[in-house]
C-alpha positions in Angstrom: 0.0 0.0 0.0 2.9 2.6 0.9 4.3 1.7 -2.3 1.5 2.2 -4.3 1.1 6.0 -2.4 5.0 6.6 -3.1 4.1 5.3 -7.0 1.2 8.2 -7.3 3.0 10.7 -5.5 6.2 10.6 -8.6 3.5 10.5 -10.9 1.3 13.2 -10.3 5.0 15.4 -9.4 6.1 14.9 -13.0 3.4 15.9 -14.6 3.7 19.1 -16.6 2.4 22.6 -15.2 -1.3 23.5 -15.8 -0.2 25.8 -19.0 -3.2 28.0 -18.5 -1.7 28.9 -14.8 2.2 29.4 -15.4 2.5 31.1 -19.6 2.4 34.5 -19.3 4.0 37.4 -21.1 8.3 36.4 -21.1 9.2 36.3 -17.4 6.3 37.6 -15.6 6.0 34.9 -13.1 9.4 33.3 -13.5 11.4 33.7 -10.4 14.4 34.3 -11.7 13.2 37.6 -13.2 12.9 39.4 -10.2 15.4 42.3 -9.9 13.4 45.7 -10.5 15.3 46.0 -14.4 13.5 42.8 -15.4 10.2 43.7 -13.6 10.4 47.0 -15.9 11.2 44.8 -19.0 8.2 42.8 -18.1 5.5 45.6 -17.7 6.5 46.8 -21.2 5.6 43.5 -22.6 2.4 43.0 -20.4 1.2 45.9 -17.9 -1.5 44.1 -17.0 0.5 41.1 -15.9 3.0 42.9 -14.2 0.5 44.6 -12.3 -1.4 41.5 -11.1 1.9 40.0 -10.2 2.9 43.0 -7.7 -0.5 43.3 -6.6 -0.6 39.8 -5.8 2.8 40.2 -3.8 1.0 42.9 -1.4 3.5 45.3 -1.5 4.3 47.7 1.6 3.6 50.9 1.4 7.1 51.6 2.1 7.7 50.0 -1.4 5.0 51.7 -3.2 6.8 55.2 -2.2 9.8 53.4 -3.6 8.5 53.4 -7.0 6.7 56.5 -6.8 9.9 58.6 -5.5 12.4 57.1 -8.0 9.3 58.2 -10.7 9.8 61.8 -9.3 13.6 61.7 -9.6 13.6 60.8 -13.3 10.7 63.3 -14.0 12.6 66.3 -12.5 15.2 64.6 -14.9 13.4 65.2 -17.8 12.2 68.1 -17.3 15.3 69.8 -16.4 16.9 68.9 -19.6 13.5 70.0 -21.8 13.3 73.4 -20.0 16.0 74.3 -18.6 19.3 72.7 -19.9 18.4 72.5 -23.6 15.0 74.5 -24.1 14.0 74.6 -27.6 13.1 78.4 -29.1 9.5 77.9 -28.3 9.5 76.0 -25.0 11.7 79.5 -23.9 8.8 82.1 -25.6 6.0 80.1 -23.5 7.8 78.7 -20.4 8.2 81.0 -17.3 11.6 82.2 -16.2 10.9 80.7 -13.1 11.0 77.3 -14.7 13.6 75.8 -11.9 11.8 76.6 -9.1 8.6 75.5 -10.1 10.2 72.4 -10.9 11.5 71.7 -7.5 8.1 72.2 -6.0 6.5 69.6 -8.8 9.3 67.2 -7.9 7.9 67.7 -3.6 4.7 68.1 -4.7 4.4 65.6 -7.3 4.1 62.7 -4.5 1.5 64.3 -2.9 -0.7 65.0 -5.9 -0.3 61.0 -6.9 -1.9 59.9 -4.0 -4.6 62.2 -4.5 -4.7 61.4 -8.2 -5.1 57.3 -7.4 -7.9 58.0 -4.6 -9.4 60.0 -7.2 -8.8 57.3 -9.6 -10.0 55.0 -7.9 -13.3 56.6 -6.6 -14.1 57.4 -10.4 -13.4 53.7 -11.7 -16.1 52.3 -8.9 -18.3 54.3 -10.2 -18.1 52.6 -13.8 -18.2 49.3 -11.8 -14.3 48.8 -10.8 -13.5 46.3 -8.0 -10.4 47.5 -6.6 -9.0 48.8 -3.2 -7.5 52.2 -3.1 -4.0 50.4 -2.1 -4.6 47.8 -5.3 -5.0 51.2 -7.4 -2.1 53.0 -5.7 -0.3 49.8 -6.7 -1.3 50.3 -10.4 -0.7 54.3 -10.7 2.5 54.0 -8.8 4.2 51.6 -11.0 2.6 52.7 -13.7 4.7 56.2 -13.1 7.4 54.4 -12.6 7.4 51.9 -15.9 6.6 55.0 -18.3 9.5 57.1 -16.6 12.3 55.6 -18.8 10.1 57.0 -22.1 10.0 60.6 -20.5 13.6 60.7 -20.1 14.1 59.7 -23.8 11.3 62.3 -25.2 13.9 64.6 -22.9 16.8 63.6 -24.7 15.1 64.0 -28.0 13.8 67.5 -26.9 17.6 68.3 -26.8 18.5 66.9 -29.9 16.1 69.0 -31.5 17.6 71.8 -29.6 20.6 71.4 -30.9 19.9 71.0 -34.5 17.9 74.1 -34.7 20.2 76.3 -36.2 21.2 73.5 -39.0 17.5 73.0 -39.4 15.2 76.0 -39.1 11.8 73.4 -39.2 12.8 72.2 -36.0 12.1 75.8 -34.6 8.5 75.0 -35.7 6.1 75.1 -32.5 3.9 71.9 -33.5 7.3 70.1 -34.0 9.2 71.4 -31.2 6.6 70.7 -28.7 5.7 67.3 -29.9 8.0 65.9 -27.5 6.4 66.9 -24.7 3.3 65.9 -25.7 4.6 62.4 -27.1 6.1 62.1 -23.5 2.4 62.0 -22.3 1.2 59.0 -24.0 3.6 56.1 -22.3 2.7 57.8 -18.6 -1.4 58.0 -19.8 -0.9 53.9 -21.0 0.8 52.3 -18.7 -1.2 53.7 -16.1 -4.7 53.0 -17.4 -3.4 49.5 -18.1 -2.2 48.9 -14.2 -5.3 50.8 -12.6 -7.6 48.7 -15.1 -5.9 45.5 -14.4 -6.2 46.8 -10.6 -10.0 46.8 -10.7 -10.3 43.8 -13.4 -12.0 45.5 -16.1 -11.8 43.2 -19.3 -10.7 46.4 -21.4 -7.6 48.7 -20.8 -8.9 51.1 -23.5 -11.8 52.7 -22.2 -9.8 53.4 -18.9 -7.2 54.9 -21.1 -9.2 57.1 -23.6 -11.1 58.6 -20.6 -7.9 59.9 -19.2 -6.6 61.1 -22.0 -9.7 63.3 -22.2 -9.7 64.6 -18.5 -5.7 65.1 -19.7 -6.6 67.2 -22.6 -9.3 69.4 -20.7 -7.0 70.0 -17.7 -4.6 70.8 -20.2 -6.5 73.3 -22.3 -7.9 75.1 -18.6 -4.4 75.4 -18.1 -3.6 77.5 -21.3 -6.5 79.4 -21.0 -5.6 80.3 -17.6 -2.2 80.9 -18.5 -3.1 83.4 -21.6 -5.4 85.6 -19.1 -2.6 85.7 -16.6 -4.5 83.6 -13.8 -1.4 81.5 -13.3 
């Protein structure tokens, strides 16, 4: 009888893994990719399964800030080199002088305004019928920052190149191509988010969560310039 239990036991331990539970997007699950580079490598293949994977892993909060504060340290990056190491021509004409120390305060306040932005988030996506916990959201919009950060800092670098070139080429000086950067920077940081916060409150579709802020993006945006051109900011 013990042999026949010790028979069943080797047979049912080499049997192949349940397919459907372990294949995921390359190295989602697989131990061996768990330093932060390959985590990062992972979301850009599969948000959504990168998400599930932290979320699943119930991260600290003292790891959440981790993400979020590295985020802020490549953003100020970024945005030092766009505005105020190599500006182009018409990033100078419409940027304020005091670029650098409104930077600093985004790069304090920027924290602050993320967890508002995620228990915002969050509210708004339980409205529409989302199932997830404001930490579970947090978890989503934090590494979401934090994933599309690497993209910002190469829009930043391509904001320079164009800086540099615009005396060779005069069409750089061009406003709608000048400033395309900035706004190209936007999209990665919009995606990666929607796909985390949607995979956080396990909507089937990343989409609608992603065209819905790109519209609050582009309002917020415009009451911006219109407050700017009437001097309310």
């Amino acid at each position: 009888m013990t042999a026949d239990v010790e028979d069943l036991d080797l047979s049912v331990a080499s049997l192949p893994p349940v397919e459907s539970e372990f294949t995921t997007e390359i190295g989602t699950y697989e131990t061996e990719h768990s330093g932060l580079g390959m985590r990062v490598w992972d979301a850009w293949h599969d948000m959504r399964a990168s998400t599930r994977r932290l979320i699943g892993e119930n991260p600290s909060e003292g790891r959440l800030l981790f993400y979020i504060l590295l985020s802020d340290m490549v953003f100020f990056l970024s945005w030092a080199l766009k505005a105020v190491v190599a500006p182009t021509l018409s990033a100078q004409n419409m940027l304020p002088a005091e670029i650098g120390i409104w930077l600093i305060v985004a790069l304090f306040a920027r924290t602050a305004s993320v967890y508002v932005f995620s228990l915002v988030l969050g509210f708004a996506m339980r409205l529409f019928g989302g199932t997830g916990s404001w930490k579970s959201t947090r978890a989503g919009v934090f590494w979401g920052s934090f994933v599309a950060a690497p993209f910002g800092l190469l829009f930043a670098l391509i904001t320079v190149l164009f800086a540099s070139l615009e005396t060779q080429f005069p069409i750089l000086q061009d406003a709608f191509i000048s400033q395309a950067p900035y706004w190209m920077s936007l999209i990665p940081f919009v995606y990666f988010i929607s796909a985390g916060v949607a995979e956080a409150h396990h909507t089937k579709q990343t989409f609608p969560v992603f065209a819905g802020m790109t519209f609050v993006a582009m309002v917020l945006w415009f009451i911006a310039l219109y407050m700017r051109v009437n001097g309310i900011i």
